[in-house]
mmCIF file of the N, C-alpha and C atoms, coordinates in Angstrom:
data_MODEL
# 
_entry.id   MODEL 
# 
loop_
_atom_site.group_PDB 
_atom_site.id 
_atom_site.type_symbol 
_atom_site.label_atom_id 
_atom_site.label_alt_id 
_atom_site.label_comp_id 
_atom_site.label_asym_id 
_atom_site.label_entity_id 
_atom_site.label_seq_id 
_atom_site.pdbx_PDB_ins_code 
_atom_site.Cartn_x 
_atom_site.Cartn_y 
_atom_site.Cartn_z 
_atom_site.occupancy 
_atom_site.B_iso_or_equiv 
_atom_site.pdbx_formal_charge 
_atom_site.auth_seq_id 
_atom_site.auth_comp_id 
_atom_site.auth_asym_id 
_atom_site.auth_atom_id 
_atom_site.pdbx_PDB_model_num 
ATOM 1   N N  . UNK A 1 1  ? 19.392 -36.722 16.482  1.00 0.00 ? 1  UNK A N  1 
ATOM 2   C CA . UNK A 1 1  ? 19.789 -36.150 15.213  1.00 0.00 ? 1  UNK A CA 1 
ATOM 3   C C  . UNK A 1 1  ? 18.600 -35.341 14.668  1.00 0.00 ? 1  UNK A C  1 
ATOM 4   N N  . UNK A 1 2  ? 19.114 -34.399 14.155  1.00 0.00 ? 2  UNK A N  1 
ATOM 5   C CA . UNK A 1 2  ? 17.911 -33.475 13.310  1.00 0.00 ? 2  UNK A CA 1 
ATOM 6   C C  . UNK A 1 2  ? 16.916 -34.262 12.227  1.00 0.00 ? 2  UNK A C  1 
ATOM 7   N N  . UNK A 1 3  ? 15.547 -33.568 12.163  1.00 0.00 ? 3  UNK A N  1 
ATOM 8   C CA . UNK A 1 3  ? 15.197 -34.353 10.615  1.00 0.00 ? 3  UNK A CA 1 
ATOM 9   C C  . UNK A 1 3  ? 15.229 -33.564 9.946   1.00 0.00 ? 3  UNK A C  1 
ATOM 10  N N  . UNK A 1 4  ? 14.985 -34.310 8.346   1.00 0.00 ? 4  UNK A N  1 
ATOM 11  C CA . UNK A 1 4  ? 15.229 -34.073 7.013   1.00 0.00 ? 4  UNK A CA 1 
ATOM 12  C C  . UNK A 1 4  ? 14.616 -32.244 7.054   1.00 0.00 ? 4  UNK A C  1 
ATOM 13  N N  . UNK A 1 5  ? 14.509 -31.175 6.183   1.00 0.00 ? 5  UNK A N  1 
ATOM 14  C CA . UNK A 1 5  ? 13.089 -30.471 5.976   1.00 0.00 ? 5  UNK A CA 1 
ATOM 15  C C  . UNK A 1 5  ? 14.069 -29.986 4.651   1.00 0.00 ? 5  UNK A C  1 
ATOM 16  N N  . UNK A 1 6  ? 13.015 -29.053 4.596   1.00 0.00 ? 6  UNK A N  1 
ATOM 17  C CA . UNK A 1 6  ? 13.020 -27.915 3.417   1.00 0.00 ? 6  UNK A CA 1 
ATOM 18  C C  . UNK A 1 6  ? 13.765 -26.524 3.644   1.00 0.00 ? 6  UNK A C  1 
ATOM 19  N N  . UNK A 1 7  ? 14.537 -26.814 2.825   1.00 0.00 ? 7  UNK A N  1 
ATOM 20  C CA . UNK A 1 7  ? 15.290 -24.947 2.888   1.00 0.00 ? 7  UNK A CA 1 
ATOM 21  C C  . UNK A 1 7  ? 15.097 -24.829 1.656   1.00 0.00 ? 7  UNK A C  1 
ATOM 22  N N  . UNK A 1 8  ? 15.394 -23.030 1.787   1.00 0.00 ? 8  UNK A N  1 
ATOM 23  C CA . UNK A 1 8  ? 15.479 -22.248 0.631   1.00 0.00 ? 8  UNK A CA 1 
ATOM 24  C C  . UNK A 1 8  ? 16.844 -22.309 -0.471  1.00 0.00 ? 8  UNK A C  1 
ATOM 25  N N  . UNK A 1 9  ? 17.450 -22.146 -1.383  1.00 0.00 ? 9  UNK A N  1 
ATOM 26  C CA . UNK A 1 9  ? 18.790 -22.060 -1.091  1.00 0.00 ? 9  UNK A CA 1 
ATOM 27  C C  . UNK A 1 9  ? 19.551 -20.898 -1.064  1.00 0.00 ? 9  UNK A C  1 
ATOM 28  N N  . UNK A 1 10 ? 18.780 -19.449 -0.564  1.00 0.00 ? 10 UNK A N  1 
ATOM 29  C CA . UNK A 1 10 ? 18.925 -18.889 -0.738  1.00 0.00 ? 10 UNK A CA 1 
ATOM 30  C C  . UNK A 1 10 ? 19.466 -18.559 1.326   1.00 0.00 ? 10 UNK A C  1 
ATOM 31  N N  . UNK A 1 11 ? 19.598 -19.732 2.248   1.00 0.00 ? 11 UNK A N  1 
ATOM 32  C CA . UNK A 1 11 ? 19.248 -19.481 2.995   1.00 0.00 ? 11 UNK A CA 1 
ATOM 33  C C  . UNK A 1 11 ? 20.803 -19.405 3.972   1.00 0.00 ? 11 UNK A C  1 
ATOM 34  N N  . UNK A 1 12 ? 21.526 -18.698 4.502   1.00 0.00 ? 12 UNK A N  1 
ATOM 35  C CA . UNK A 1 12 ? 22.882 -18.791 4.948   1.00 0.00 ? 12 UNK A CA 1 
ATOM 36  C C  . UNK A 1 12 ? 23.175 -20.114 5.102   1.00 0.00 ? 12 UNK A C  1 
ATOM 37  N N  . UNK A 1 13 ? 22.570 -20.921 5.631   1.00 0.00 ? 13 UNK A N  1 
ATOM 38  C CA . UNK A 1 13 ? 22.834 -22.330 6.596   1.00 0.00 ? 13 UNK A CA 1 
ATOM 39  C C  . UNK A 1 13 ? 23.207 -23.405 4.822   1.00 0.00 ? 13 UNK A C  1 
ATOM 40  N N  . UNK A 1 14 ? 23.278 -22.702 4.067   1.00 0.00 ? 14 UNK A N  1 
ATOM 41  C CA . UNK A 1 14 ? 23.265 -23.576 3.040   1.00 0.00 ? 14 UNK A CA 1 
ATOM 42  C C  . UNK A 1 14 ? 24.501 -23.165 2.554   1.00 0.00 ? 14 UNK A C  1 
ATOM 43  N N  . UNK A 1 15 ? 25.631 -24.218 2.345   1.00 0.00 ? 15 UNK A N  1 
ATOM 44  C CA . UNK A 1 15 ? 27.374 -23.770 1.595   1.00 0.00 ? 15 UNK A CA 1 
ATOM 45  C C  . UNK A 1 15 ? 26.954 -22.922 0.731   1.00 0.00 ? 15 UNK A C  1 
ATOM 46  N N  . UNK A 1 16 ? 27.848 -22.093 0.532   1.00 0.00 ? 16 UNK A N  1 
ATOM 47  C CA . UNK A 1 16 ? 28.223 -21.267 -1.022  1.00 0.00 ? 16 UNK A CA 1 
ATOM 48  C C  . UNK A 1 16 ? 28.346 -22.058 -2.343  1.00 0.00 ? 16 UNK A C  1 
ATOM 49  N N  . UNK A 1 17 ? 29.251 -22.990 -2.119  1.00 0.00 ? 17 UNK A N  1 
ATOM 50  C CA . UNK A 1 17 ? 29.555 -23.898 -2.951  1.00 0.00 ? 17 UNK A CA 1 
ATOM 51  C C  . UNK A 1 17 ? 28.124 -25.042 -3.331  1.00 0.00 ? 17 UNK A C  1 
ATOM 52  N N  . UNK A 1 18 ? 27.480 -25.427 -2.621  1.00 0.00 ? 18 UNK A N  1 
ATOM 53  C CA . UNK A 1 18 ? 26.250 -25.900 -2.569  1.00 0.00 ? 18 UNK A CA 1 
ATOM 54  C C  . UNK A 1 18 ? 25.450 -25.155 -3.270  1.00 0.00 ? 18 UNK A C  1 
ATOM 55  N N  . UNK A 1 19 ? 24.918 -23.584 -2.769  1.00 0.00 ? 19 UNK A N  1 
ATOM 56  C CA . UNK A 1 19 ? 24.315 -23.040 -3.284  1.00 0.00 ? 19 UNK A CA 1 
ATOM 57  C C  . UNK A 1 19 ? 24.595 -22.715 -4.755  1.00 0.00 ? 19 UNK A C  1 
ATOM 58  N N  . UNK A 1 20 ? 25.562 -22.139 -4.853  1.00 0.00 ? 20 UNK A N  1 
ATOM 59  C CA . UNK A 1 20 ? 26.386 -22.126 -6.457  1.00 0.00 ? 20 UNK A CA 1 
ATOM 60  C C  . UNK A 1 20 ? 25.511 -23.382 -7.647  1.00 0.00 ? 20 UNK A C  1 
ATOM 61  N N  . UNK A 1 21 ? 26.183 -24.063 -7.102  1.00 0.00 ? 21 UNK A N  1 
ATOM 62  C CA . UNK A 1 21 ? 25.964 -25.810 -8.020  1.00 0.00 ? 21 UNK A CA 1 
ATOM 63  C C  . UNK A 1 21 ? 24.233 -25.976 -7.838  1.00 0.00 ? 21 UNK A C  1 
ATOM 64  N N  . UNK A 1 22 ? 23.488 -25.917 -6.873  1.00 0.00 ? 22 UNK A N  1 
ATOM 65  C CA . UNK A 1 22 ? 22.267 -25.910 -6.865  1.00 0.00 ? 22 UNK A CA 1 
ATOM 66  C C  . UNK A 1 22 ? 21.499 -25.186 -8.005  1.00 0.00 ? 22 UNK A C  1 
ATOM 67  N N  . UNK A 1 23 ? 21.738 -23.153 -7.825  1.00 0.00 ? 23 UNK A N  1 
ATOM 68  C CA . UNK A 1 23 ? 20.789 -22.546 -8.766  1.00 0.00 ? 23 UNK A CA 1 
ATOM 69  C C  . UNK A 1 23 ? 21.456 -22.892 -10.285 1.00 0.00 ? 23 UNK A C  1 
ATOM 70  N N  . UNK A 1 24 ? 22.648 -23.159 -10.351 1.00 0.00 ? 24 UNK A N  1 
ATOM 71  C CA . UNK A 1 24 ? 23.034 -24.149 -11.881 1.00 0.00 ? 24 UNK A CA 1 
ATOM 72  C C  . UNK A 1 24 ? 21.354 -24.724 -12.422 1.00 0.00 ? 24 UNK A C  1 
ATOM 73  N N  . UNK A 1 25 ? 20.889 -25.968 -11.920 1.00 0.00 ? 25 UNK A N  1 
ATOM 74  C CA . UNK A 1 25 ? 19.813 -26.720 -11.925 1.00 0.00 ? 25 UNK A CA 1 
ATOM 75  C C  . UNK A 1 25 ? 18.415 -26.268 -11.751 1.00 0.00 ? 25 UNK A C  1 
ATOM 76  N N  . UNK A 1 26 ? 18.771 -24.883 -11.189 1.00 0.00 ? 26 UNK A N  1 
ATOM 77  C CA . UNK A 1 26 ? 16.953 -24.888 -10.425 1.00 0.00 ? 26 UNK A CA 1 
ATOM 78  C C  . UNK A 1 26 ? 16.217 -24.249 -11.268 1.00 0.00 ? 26 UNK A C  1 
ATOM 79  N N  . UNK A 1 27 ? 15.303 -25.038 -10.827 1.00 0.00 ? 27 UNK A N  1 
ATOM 80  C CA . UNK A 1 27 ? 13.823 -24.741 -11.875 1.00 0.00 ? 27 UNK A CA 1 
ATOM 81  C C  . UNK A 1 27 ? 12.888 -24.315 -11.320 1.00 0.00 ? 27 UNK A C  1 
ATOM 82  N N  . UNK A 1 28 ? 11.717 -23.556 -11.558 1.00 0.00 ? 28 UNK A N  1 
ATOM 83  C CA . UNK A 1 28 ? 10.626 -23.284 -11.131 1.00 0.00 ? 28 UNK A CA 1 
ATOM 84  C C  . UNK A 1 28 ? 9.875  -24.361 -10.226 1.00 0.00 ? 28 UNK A C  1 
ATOM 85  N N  . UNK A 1 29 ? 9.423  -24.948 -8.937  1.00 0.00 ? 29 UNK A N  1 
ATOM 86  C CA . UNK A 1 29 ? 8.980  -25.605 -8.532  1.00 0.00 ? 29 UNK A CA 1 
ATOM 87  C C  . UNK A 1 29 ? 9.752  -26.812 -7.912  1.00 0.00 ? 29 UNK A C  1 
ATOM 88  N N  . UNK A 1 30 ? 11.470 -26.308 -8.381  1.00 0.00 ? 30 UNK A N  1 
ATOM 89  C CA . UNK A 1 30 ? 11.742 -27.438 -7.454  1.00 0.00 ? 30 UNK A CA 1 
ATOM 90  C C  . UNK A 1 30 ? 12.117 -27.388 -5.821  1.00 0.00 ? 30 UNK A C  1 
ATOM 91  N N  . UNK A 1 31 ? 12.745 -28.324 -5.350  1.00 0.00 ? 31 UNK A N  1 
ATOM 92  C CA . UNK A 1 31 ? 12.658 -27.882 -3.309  1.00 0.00 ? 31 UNK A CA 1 
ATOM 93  C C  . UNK A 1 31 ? 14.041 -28.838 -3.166  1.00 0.00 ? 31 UNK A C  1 
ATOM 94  N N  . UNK A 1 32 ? 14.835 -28.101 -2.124  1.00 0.00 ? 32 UNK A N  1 
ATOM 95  C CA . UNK A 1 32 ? 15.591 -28.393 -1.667  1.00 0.00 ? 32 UNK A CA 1 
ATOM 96  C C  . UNK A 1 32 ? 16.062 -28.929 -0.323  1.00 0.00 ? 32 UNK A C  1 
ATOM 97  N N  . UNK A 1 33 ? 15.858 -29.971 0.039   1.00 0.00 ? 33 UNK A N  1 
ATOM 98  C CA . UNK A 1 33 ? 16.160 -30.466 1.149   1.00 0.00 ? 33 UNK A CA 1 
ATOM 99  C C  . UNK A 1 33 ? 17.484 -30.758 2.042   1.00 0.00 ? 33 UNK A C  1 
ATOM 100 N N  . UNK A 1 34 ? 17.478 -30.563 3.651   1.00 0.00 ? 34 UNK A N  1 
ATOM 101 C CA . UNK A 1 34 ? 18.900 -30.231 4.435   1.00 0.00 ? 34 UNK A CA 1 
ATOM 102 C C  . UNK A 1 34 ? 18.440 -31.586 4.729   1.00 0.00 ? 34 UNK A C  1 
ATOM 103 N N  . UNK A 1 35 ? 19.369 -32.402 4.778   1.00 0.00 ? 35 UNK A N  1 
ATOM 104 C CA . UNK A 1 35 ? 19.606 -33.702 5.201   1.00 0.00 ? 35 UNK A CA 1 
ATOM 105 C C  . UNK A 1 35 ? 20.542 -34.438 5.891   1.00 0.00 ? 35 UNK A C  1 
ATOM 106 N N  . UNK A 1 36 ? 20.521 -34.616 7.702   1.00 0.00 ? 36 UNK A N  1 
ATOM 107 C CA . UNK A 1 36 ? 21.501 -34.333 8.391   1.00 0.00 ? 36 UNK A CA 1 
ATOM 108 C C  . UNK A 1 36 ? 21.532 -36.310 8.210   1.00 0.00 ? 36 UNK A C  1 
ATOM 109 N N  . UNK A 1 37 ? 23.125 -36.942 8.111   1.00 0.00 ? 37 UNK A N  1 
ATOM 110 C CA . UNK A 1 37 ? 22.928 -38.125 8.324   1.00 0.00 ? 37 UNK A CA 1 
ATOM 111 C C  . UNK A 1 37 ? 24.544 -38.325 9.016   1.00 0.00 ? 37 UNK A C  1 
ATOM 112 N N  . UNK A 1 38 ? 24.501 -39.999 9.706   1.00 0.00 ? 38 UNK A N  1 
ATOM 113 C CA . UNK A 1 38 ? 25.283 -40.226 10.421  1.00 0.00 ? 38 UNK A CA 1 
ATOM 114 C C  . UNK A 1 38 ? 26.339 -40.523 9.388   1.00 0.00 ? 38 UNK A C  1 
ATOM 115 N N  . UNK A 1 39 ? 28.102 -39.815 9.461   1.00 0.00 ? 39 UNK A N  1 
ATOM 116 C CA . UNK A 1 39 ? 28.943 -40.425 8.855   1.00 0.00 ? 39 UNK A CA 1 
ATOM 117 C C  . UNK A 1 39 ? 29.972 -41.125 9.243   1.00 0.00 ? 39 UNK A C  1 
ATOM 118 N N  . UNK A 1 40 ? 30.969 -41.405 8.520   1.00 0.00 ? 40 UNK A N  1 
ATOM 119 C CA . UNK A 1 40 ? 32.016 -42.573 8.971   1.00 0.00 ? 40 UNK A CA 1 
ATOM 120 C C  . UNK A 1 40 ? 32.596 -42.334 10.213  1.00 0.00 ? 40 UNK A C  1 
ATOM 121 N N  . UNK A 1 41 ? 33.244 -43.156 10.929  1.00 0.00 ? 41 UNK A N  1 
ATOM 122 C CA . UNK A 1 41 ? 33.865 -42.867 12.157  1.00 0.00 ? 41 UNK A CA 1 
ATOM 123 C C  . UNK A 1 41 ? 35.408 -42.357 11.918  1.00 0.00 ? 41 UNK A C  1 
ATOM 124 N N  . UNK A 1 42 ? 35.719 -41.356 13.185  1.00 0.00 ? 42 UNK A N  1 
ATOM 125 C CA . UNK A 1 42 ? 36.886 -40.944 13.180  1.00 0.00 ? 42 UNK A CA 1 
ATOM 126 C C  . UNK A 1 42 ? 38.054 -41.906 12.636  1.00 0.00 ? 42 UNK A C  1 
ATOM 127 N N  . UNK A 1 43 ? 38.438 -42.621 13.383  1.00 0.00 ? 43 UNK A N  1 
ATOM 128 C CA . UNK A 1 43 ? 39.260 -43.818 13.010  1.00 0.00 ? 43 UNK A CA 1 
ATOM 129 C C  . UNK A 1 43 ? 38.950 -45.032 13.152  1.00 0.00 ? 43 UNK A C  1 
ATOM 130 N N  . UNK A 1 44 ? 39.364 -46.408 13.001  1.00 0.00 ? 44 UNK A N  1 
ATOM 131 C CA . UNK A 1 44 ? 39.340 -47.433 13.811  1.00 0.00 ? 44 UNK A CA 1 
ATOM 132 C C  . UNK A 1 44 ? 38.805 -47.523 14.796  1.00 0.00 ? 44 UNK A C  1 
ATOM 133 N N  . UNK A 1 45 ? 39.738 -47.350 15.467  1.00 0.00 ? 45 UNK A N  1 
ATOM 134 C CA . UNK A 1 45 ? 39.093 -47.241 17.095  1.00 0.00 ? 45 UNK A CA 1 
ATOM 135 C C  . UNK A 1 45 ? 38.209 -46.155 17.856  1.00 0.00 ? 45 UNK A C  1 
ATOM 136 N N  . UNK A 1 46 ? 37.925 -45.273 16.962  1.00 0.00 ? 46 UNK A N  1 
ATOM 137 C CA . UNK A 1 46 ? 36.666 -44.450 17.388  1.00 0.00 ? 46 UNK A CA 1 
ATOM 138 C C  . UNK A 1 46 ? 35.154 -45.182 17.192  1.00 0.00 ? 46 UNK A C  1 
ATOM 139 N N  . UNK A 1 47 ? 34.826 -44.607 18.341  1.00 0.00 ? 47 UNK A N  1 
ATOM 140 C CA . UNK A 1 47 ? 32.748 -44.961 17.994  1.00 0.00 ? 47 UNK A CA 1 
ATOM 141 C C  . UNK A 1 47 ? 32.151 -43.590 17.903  1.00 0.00 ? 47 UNK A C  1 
ATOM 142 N N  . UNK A 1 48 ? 32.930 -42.531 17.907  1.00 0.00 ? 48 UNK A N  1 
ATOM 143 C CA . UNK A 1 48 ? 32.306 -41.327 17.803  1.00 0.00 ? 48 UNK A CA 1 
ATOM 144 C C  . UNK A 1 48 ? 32.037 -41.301 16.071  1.00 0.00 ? 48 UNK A C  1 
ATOM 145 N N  . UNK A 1 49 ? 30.840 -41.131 15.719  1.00 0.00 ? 49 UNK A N  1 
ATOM 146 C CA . UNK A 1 49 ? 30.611 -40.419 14.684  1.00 0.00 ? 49 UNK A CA 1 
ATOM 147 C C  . UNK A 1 49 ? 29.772 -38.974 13.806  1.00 0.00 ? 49 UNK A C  1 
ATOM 148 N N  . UNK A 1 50 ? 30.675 -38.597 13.204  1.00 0.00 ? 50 UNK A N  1 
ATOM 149 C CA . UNK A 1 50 ? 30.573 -37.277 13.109  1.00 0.00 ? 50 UNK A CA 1 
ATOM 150 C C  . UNK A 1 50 ? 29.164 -37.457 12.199  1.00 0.00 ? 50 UNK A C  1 
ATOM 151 N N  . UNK A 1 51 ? 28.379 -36.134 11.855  1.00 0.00 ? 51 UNK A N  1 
ATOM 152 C CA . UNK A 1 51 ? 27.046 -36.097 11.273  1.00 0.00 ? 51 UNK A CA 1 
ATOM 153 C C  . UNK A 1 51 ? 27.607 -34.790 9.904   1.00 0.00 ? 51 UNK A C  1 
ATOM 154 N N  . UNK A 1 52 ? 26.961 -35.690 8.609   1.00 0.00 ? 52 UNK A N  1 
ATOM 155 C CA . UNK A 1 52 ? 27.306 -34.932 7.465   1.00 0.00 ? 52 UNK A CA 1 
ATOM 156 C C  . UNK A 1 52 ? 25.947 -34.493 7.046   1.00 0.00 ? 52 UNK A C  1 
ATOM 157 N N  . UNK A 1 53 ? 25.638 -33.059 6.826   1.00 0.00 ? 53 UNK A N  1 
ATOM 158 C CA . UNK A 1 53 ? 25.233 -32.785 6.102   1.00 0.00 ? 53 UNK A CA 1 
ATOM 159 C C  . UNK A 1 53 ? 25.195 -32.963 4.330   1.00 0.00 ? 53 UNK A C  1 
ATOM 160 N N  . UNK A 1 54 ? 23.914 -33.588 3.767   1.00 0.00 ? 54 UNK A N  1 
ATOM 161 C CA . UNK A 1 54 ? 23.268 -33.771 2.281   1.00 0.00 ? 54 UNK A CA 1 
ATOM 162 C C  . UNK A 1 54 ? 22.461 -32.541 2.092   1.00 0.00 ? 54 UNK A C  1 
ATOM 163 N N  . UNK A 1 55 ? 22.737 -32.321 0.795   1.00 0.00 ? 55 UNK A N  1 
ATOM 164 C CA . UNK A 1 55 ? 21.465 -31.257 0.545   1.00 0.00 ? 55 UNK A CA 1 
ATOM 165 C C  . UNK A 1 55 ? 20.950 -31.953 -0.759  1.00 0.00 ? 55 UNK A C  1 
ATOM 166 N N  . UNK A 1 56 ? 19.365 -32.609 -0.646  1.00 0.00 ? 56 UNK A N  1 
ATOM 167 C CA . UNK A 1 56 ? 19.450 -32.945 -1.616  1.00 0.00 ? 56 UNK A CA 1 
ATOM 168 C C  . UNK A 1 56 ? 18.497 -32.052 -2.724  1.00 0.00 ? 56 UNK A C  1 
ATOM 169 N N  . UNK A 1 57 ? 18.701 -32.678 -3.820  1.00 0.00 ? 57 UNK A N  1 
ATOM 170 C CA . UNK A 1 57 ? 17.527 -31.300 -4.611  1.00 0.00 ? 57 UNK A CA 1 
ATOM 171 C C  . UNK A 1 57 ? 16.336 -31.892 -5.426  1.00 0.00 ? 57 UNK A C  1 
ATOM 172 N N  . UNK A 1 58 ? 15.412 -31.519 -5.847  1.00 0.00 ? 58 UNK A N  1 
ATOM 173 C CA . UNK A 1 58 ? 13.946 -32.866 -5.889  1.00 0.00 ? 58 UNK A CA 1 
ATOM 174 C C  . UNK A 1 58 ? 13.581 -31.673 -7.377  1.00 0.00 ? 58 UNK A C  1 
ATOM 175 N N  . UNK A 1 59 ? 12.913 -31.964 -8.193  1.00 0.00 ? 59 UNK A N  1 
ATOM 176 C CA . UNK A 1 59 ? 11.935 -31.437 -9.171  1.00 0.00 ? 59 UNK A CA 1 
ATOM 177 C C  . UNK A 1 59 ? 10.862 -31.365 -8.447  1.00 0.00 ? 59 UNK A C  1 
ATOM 178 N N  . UNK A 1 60 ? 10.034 -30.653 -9.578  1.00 0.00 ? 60 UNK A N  1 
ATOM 179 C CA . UNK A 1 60 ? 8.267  -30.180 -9.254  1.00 0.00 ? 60 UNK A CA 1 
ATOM 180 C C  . UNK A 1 60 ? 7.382  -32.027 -9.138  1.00 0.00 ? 60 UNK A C  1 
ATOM 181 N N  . UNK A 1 61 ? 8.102  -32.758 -9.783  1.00 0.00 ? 61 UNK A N  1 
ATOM 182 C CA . UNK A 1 61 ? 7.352  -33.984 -9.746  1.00 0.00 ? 61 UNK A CA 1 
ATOM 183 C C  . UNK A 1 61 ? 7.986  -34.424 -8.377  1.00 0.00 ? 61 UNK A C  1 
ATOM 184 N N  . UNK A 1 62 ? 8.988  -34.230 -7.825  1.00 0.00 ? 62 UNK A N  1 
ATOM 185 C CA . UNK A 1 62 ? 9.467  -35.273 -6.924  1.00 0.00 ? 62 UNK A CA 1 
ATOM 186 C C  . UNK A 1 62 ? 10.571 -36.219 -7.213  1.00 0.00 ? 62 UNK A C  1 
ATOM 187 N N  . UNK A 1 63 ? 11.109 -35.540 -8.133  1.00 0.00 ? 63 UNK A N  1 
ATOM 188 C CA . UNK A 1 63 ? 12.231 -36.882 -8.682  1.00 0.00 ? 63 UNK A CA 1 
ATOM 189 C C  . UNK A 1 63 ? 13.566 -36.281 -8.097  1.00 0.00 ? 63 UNK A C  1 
ATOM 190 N N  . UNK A 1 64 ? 14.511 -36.698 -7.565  1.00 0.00 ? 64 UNK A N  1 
ATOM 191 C CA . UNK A 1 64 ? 15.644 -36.689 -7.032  1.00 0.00 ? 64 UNK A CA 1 
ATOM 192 C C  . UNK A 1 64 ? 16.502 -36.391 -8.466  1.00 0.00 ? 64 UNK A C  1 
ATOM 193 N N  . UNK A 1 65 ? 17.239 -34.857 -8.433  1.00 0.00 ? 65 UNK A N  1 
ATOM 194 C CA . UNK A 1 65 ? 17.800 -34.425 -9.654  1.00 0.00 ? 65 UNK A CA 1 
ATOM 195 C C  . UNK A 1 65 ? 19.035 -34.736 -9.051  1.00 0.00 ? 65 UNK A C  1 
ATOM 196 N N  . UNK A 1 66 ? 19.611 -34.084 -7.665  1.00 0.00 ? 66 UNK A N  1 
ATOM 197 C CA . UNK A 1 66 ? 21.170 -34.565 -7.408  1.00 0.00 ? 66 UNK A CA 1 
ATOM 198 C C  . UNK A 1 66 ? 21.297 -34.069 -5.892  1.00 0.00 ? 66 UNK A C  1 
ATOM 199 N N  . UNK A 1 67 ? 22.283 -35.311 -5.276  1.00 0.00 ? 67 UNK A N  1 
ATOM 200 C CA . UNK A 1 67 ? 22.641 -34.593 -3.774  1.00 0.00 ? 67 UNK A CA 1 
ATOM 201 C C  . UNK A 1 67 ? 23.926 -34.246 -3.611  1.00 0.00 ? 67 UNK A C  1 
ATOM 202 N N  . UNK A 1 68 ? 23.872 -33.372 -2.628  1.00 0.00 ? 68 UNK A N  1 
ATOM 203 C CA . UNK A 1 68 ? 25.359 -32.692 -2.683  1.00 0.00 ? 68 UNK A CA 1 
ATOM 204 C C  . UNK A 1 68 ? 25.628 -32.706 -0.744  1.00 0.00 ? 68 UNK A C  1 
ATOM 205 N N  . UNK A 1 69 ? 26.704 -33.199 -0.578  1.00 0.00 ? 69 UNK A N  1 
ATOM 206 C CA . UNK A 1 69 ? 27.329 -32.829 0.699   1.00 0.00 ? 69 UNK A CA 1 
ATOM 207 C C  . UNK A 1 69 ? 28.625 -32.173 1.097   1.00 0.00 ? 69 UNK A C  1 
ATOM 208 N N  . UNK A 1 70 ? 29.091 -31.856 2.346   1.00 0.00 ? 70 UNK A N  1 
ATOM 209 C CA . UNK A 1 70 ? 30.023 -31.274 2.254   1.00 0.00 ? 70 UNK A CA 1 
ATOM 210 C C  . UNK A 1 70 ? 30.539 -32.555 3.630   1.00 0.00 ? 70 UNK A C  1 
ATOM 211 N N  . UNK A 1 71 ? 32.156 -32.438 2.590   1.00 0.00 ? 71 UNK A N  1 
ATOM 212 C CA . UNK A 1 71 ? 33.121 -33.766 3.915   1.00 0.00 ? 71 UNK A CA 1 
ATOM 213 C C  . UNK A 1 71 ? 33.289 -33.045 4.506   1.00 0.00 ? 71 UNK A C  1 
ATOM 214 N N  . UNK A 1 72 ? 33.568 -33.952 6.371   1.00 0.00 ? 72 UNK A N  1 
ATOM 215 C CA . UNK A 1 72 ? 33.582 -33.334 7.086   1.00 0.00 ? 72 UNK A CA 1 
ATOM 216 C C  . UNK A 1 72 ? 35.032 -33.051 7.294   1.00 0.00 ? 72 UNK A C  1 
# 
C-alpha cells in the first residue's frame, strides 16, 4: 500500500469535490495530506479489500481541522 504524504490541493490527483470543500478552510500554512487506507470488504464472503482514499487537512500548528474521503 502507498504511504501517507503531502499534496497540494491544487493537484489533479485530488477530487473536485475534495478540493472544493478543502479551499472552503484553507489557511495560510496549512498542508494537506493523501491518505491511502485499507477499506471494508466487498461482501461477506470476500477477502478482497478495496483501498480508500482520506485526504486529510492539518493547520500551521498541526492540528487535524477535517478528513474527507471518497466511497468507493
Amino acid at each position: 500500500m502507498e504511504e501517507d504524504r503531502r499534496v497540494d490541493p491544487d493537484d489533479p490527483e485530488v477530487p473536485a469535490n475534495v478540493r472544493a470543500t478543502v479551499l472552503q478552510h484553507w489557511q495560510p500554512g496549512d498542508s494537506l495530506w493523501r491518505c491511502p487506507r485499507l477499506g471494508g470488504r466487498k461482501s461477506w464472503f470476500s477477502t478482497e479489500r478495496k483501498i480508500v482514499i482520506e485526504w486529510w487537512l492539518f493547520d500551521v500548528k498541526g492540528n487535524l481541522i477535517d478528513i474527507y474521503w471518497m466511497k468507493p
